[in-house]
Each structure stands twice: as structure tokens, then as C-alpha cells.
N, C-alpha and C positions, 0 to 999 in steps of 0.2 A: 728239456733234458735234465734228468735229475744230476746233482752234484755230490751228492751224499753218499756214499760208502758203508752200510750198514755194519756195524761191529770190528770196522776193519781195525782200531787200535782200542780204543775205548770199549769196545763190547758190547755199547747202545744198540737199540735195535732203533736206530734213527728214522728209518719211513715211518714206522708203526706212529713214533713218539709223534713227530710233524703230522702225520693224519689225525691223532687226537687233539696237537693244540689249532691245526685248521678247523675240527669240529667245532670249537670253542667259538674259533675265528668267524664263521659262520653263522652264527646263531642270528645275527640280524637278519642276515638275507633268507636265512629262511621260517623266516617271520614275516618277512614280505612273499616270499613266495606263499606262504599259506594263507595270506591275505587275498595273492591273486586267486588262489582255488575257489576260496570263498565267496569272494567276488563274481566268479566264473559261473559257480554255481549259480549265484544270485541273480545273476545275469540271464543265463539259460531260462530259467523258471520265470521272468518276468519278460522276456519275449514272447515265450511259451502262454502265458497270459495274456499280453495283450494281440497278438493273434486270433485269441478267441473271444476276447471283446471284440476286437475291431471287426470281426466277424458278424459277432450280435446286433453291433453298431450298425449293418448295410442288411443283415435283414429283416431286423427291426424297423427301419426307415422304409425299408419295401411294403412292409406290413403295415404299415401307418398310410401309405399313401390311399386316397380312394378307390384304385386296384386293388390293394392287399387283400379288403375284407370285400369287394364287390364281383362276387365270386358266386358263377349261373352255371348250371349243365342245361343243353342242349341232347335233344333225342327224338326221332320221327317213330310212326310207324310201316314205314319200308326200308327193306335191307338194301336197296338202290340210290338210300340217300343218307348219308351223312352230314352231322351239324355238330360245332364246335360253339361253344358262348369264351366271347371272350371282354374284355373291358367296357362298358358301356350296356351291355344286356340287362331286358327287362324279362319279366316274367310273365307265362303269357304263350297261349297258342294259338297256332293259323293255318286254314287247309291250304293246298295247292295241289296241281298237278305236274307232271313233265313233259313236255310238250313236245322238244326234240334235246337233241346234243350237239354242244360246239364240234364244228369240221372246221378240217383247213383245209386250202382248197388242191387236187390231186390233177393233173395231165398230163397226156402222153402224146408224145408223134410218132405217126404211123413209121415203122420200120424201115431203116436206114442204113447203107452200109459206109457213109459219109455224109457230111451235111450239103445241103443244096448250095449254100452261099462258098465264093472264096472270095474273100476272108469273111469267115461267118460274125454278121452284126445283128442283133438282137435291142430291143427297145422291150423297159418290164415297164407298166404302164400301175402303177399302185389303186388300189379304191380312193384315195384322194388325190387323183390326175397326176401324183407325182411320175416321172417318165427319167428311166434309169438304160443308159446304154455299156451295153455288153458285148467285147468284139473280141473273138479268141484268136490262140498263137493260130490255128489251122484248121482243115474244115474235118478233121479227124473227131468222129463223136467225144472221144474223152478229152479230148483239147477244149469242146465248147462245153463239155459238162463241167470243168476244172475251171473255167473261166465264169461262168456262173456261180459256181459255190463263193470265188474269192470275192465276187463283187458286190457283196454286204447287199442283196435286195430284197432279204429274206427270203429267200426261195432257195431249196434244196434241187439239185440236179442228178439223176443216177441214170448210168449206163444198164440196160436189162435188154440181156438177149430174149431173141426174136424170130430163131430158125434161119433160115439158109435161101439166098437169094434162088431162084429155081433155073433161074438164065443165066448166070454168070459164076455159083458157087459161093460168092463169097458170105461172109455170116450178116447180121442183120440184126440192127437192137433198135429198141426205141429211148428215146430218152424222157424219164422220167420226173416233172416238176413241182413241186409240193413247198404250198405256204408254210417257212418255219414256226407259223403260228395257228391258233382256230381262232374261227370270229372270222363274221361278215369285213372286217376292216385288215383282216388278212389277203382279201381277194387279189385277183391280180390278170393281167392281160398281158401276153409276148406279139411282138410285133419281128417280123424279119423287115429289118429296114434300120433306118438311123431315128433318132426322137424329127426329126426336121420332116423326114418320110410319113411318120404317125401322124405329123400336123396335117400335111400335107395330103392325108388320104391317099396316098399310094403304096404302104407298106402292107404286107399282109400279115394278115391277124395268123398266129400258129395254128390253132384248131380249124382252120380251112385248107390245110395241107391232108392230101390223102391221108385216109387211114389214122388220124390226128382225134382225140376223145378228148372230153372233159369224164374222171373218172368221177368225181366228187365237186360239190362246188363248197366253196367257206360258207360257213353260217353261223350265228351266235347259235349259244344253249338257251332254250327260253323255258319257264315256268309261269301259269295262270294261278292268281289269287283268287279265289272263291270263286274257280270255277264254276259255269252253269249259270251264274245267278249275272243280277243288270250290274252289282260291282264286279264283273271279274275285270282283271287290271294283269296284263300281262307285263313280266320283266326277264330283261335279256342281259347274258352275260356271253365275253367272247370264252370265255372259257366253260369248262364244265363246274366251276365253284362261284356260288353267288353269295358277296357279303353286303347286297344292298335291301333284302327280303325284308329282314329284322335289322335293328344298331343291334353290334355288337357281336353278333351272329353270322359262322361259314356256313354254307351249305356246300356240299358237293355230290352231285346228283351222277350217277353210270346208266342208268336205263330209262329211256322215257315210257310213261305209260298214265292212261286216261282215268284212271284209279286215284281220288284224293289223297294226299299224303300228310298228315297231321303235323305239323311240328309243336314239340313243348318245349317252353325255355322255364327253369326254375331255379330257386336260388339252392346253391350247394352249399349245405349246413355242414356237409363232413367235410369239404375243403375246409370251410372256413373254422370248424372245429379242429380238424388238422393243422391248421396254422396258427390256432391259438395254444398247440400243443407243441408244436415247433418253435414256439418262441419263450416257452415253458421250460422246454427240454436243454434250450440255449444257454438258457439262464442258469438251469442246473450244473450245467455243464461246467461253468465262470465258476458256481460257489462251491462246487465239488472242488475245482482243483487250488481253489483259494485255501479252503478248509486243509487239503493234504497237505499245502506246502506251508502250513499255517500250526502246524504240531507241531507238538513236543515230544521227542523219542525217547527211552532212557534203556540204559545197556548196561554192561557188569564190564570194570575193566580187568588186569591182569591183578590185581591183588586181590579181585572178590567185591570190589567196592561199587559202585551204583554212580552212572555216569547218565547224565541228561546232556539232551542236546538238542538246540533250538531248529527251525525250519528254516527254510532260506526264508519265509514271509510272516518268522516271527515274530510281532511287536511291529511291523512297517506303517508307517503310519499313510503311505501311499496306496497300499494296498488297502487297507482295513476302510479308508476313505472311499476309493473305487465303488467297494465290496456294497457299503451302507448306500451311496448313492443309487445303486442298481433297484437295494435293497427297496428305498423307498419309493420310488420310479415304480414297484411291481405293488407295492401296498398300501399306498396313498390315494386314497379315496375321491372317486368321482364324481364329479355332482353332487356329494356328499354323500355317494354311496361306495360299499368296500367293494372290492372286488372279489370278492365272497362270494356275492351274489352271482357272481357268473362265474363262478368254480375255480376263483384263482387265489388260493391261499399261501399263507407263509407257517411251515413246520416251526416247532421248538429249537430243531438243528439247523435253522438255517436254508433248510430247501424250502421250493417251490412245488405246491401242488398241482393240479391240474383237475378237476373232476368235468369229464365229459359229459355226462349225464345232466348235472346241475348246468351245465352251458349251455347242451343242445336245448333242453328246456327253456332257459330264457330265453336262446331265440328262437323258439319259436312263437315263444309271448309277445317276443318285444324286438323282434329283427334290428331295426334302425337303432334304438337303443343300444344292446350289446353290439352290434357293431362299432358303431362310434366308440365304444369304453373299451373294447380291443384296439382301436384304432390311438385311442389316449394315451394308453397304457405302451402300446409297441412306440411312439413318440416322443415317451416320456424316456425311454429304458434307451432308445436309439440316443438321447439328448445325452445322456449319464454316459454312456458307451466313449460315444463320441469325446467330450470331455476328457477321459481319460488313456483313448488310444489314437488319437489323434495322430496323424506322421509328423505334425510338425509345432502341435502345441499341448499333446496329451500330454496328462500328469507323468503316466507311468512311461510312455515313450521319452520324458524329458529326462525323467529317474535312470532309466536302462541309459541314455546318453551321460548322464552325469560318472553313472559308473562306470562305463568304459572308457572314461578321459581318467579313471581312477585309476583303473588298472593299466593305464599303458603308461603313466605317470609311475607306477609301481614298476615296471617290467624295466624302465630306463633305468630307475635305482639297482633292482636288480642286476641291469647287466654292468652298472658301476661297480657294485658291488665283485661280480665278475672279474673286472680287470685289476679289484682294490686285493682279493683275494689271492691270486695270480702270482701280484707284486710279493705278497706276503710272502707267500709259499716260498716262493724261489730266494728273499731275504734267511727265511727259517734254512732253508738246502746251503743256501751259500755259508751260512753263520755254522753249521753241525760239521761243512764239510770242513771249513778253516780250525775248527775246532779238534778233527779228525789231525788235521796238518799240524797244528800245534801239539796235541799229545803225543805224535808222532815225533814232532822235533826235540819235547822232553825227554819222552823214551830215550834216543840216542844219545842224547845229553848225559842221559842217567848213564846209558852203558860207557859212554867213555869215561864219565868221573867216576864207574867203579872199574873202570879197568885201572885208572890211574889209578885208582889209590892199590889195589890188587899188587901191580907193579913198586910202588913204594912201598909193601908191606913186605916183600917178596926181597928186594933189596937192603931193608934194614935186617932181614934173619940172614943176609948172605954176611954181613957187614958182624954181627954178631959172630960168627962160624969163625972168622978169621981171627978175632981176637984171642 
């Protein structure tokens, strides 16, 4: 609550006067508060950085590893098969044919309007003799079809109607059982009976109930190697995707047929051109925004006069460090040769070239070669990366921590300053208003010692009159 009385005797415009000598008052604190700004900013822009190091840093290291640059396309000649290369592929073709496709395996029981058993027990018998018992709440078709989903034996259960019993009306499904997988090792056998009955030989087998099919039987997907010939070599997958043909290499084949199917595997020059351009473009990336925040602006202030003003990363010696390590990591010679040679140059300004042309060319000279000095190079620049954005020992991540113990060590002065300013103020209010009180008490002072005297002046002219 202010205490002050603007002009009430004295005429002062006392708030006005107290907000200029608090301006005054102030000048420290906000000398630190533009310290935090600056900080702030400082701050911002070197997260902002190391972000996109620690960035370069993980895919640099990806790119260095013998995946990075070991990089094959896969391609047949039929639209029925599909091949993917992936880490480990060589280069290199092979016929085959399709021989069949993975099934899983499909049966039904003849038509039912309730199950034969109460209480229906069921034995799944696995292709490797495992023996799995099954006994539902009731002999109600969806009761055993609900008891076989829950009972993890891989096998799918479905209720499908079936028309209309012709003697008694009532409707009529059969139930439907199906391996949740393909492949021979999906198969499977139901017994009505307990697993004790199966041993035992006196359970019966499902597909011996009237009207009971096998609709499909499980079988792997197989493809033949050089068919025709004394090497053909057949291989079976339980699925329709085979990754044991070739290292390295999926296949996934949708239609079988007696028609050789070629596969090529070769090395993909434009992946691995593309990844030497992505980690080109990385790098730009780092020196571009180095370079932005790394100017010097200059501006016109309110007298006309020419005002410069630094970047948040000008003169840093953490950054400028960063920057040169990267630097040299990209242009330091391998094996005693530049990386020139494979199309990786350093501009006059500081960027990073790229020339495709000059790369693809080497490798196609020198495959193993330029790979390896891509692989140098993204290892060297991951190592520099790393160093510098580290979570817990980077240059620049230690720097961004340094200063934010700066600024919150400023923020406390500051809000000291707060409570130092406070105090002031309300000294300043208290001291203007007793001063208000005071001339106030003179004024009436004044008025009664001229009344008195008024009065003595007044009575010595009466005192005159009488004489």
C-alpha cells in the first residue's frame, strides 16, 4: 500500500519522483536480468546444437558400422516373388522354382446342433506328440468353440452354420478348426476323449465322426535350387518367406509354379551413395547453424549511429573447438589419400561438398576401397560428435550445464534484489509521506504564528486609538 500523498502539501508529484529514483535503484538488477536473457539465448542456441550433433553423432556410428555401407538390392524375375537384401548379402544369382505354399492346416465336423459329449473333452495331439486337453463349460457348440480359442493350442475354433436339422428343426453348424500357424509343424490331431484315452486307444480321432473332413492339411512352402538338373536341392520354409536361400536375403514367394525364377542380389551404389550424402548433408547442417549463430549483425540505433552486435557463438571457444573437430574428422586423409577422391570436399566457407558423380565412379573402381573410407570417415566424425554432445561428458553439453547453474545463480540475486528493491521503495513512501506530515505540521505552525502576530498587530493600533 503506498503511503505517499501526491502534492497533498508540498506539491511534489511524489509517485512520479520515487519511480525515477527506483529506476536508479534498479540498475543492478537489471543488469542481471539481461544477463539472464543473454544467457537464455545462449543457452537455447547451444541445445539447439548439440541436438544436431548428437544426432550426427548416432548416425554417423550407424554408418560406420559394416551395415552402414554393406548395402545389396535384391530382385527376381517373377511378380510372385519378392526378395529383400539385407545385412550379410552377397552378390550374385540363382534359379529356383515354387514348388507349393505354406498351409495351415483346416477341419470341420460334420453338422451339429450340440456336441456329442456332456461334458465335451477334447485331446489336441501337436505334430511333436505334445497332447493338450480341452473340456468346455457345456456341450453347446459355442461353449466348446470358446473353450478351445482360450486354451492357447494354437488352433483357431469357429461356429459356421450349416442348415436346418430336417427331423427335429433345429439349425445345425459345424465347427471349424484351423492351425494358428502354416508349416508342417503346425499340424495337428483332436481326439474326443481325455489325453489318458489317446494313449490308451480308445478315444476317437475327430475326423471319424460323420460328416467330419480334413479341409486343407499344414504343409511347409518349399522351393527347388537348380531345378531339373543332379544338383537340385530343395528348401522348405513353414511360412511363405524364405531367408535361408541366400545370407542375407528374404524371399517371399505368393504363387507356386514350374517356371525357374532368377534371383539377383547386387551391391546398391545409390543407397550407399545416399548415405554418403546424408551424412554430408548432416554435417552441413552442424556448420550452417554454427556459422548463423556465429555472426556479427550491425544495426543503426536511435541517434543514427551504427551498432554491431555479437552472435550468441561469437568468439566461443567451445563451439569454434566442436566446429574444427568435425571439421577435420571430414578432411583428414586416408590412407594418405583426401577424400577428394571420393567426392568429399571442404568449400572456402566452411561447407561440405558432396560430388555423386566422382563417388559413384570410385566405387565402382574400387568398391571395398571407398567403402572402407566412407566407413573412416563416418567414425571419425561420430568420434568428434560424440565428444562434444555427449549426455554426460560432452564439451558443449558440460558448457549448456555450466550456464544454467549461471543463470539460476543470477535469478536468486535477482529475486534478492526483488525483495532489496521492495524494502527501498516503501523506505522512499514512508520517508515523502512523513515529510508530507511534516510540512503539514509547519504550515500550521506558520498559520498560528501569523495569526499571533496578526492579533498583536491589531491590538497595539487599538492601544494607539485610545491614546
Amino acid at each position: 500500500m503506498s503511503m505517499a500523498v501526491d502534492g497533498l502539501v508540498s506539491g511534489l508529484n511524489t509517485t512520479q519522483l520515487i519511480s525515477q529514483l527506483m529506476q536508479a535503484e534498479a540498475v543492478p538488477q537489471t543488469l542481471l536480468k539481461n544477463k539472464v536473457a543473454d544467457s537464455t539465448t545462449y543457452i537455447t542456441a547451444m541445445q539447439t546444437l548439440n541436438s544436431k550433433i548428437a544426432a550426427l553423432a548416432t548416425s554417423a556410428a550407424a554408418l560406420a558400422k559394416p551395415t552402414g555401407t554393406d548395402l545389396h538390392t535384391a530382385s527376381t524375375s517373377s511378380t510372385s516373388v519378392t526378395a529383400t537384401a539385407g545385412t550379410g548379402a552377397v552378390d550374385g544369382t540363382i534359379d529356383f522354382t515354387v514348388d507349393r505354399l505354406a498351409q495351415s492346416q483346416v477341419i470341420v465336423t460334420g453338422p451339429l446342433s450340440q456336441w456329442p459329449d456332456n461334458p465335451p473333452t477334447l485331446t489336441f495331439v501337436g505334430s511333436d506328440g505334445t497332447t493338450t486337453q480341452v473340456t468346455a463349460a457345456s456341450n453347446s457348440l459355442a461353449d466348446v468353440a470358446s473353450a478351445i480359442n482360450k486354451a492357447g493350442v494354437g488352433v483357431s475354433a469357429t461356429q459356421v452354420a450349416a442348415g436346418t436339422d430336417p427331423a427335429t428343426g433345429q439349425p445345425l453348424y459345424r465347427l471349424q478348426l484351423s492351425s494358428a500357424k502354416t508349416g508342417a509343424a503346425a499340424a495337428f490331431t483332436v481326439y474326443r476323449g481325455t489325453p489318458a484315452a489317446v494313449t490308451a486307444g480308445t478315444a476317437t480321432n475327430l475326423l471319424s465322426d460323420p460328416g467330419a473332413a480334413q479341409v486343407r492339411q499344414a504343409q511347409d512352402a518349399q522351393v527347388t535350387l537348380w531345378a531339373g538338373s543332379a544338383a537340385a536341392q530343395a528348401v522348405t520354409s513353414s511360412s511363405n518367406t524364405f531367408t535361408t536361400v541366400l545370407p542375407g536375403v528374404s524371399l517371399t514367394v505368393s504363387a507356386a509354379s514350374t517356371t525357374p525364377v532368377t534371383l539377383t542380389v547386387a551391391r546398391d551404389d545409390t543407397s550407399i551413395s545416399n548415405a554418403a550424402n546424408a551424412l554430408v548433408t548432416s554435417l552441413n547442417d552442424a556448420f550452417s547453424f554454427i556459422a548463423q549463430k556465429q555472426a556479427v549483425s550491425t544495426g543503426t540505433d536511435t541517434a543514427g549511429g551504427t551498432t554491431v552486435t555479437a552472435g550468441p557463438f561469437t568468439g566461443d571457444s567451445t563451439v569454434r573447438d566442436a566446429n574444427q573437430k568435425l571439421m577435420d574428422a571430414v578432411i583428414a586423409p586416408i590412407n594418405g589419400i583426401s577424400p577428394s577422391t571420393y567426392g568429399i570436399s571442404i568449400t572456402s566457407d566452411g561447407q561440405v561438398t558432396f560430388d555423386k558423380t566422382a563417388f559413384t565412379t570410385a566405387l565402382a573402381n574400387n568398391p571395398d576401397g571407398v567403402k572402407s573410407a566412407l566407413a573412416t570417415i563416418a567414425q571419425r566424425v561420430s568420434d568428434a560428435a560424440t565428444v562434444a554432445s555427449d549426455k554426460y561428458t560432452g564439451t558443449i553439453t558440460t558448457k549448456i550445464q555450466g550456464e544454467q547453474a549461471t543463470v539460476k545463480s543470477l535469478n536468486t540475486q535477482i529475486a534478492d534484489w526483488d525483495t532489496r528493491l521492495a524494502d527501498r521503495k516503501a523506505t522512499l513512501q514512508k520517508t515523502y509521506a512523513n515529510l508530507e506530515v511534516q510540512l503539514q505540521q509547519l504550515q500550521s505552525q506558520s498559520s498560528w504564528l501569523s495569526g499571533q502576530l496578526a492579533s498583536l498587530s491589531a491590538s497595539s493600533s487599538s492601544s494607539s486609538s485610545g491614546h
